[in-house]
N, C-alpha and C positions, 0 to 999 in steps of 0.2 A: 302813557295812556293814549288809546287810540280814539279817532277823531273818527265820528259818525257823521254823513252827508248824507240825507237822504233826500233824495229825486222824485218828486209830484210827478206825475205826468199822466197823461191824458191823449188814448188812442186819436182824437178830434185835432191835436195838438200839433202841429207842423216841426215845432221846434224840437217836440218831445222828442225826437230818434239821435238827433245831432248833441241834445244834453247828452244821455245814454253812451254817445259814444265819448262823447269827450271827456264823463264821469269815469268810466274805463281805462280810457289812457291818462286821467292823473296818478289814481286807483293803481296803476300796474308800475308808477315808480314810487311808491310811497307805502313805504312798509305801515305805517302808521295813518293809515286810512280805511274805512270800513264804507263801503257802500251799499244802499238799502235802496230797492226801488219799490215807490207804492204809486198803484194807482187811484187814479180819485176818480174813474169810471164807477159810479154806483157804491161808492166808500167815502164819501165826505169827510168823514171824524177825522181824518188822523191832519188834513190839508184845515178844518175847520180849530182847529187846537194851536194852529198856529197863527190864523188868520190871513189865509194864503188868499189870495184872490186871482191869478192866473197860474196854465204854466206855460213853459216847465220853471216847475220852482224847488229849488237849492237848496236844501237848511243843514247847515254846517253847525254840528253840534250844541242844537238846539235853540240858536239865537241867530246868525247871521243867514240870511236870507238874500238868495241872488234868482232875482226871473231871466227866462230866457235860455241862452246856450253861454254859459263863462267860457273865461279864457283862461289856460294854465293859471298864470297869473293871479286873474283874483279867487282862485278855489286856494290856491298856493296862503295867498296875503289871509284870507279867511282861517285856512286851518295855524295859521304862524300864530293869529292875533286873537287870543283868548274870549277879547274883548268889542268884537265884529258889529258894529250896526247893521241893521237892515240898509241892504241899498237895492 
């Protein structure tokens, strides 16, 4: 089953371009990753559904939540672990 990370971001958003990219280069060695990007320019609902309060924000199959720009690493550790808390 493929693992959906979808990317907040926000044109105001400094961090936002560096998430983008680096959502891409996990994206392109991981067969089993889908990436979705939404903006929360004038679309609130879908960032308000999860209770997002900045970005760029990360949500890894619907529950793990990462702000800012991740590292391999924790997009990696998120999609291994089923069971992800918000950090």
């Amino acid at each position: 089953m493929p693992h959906l990370i979808e990317l907040f971001a926000a044109e105001h958003c400094p961090g936002s371009p560096d998430a983008r990219v680096r959502l891409r280069e996990f994206a392109a060695h991981r067969r089993d990753v889908v990436v979705v990007e939404r903006s929360v320019d004038g679309n609130l609902e879908a960032a308000r559904r999860y209770g997002l309060f900045a970005t760029p924000a990360i949500v890894v199959d619907g529950r793990a939540v990462l702000y800012g720009v991740p590292t391999i690493a924790q997009l990696a550790a998120r999609c291994d672990d089923r069971t992800a808390a918000t950090v």
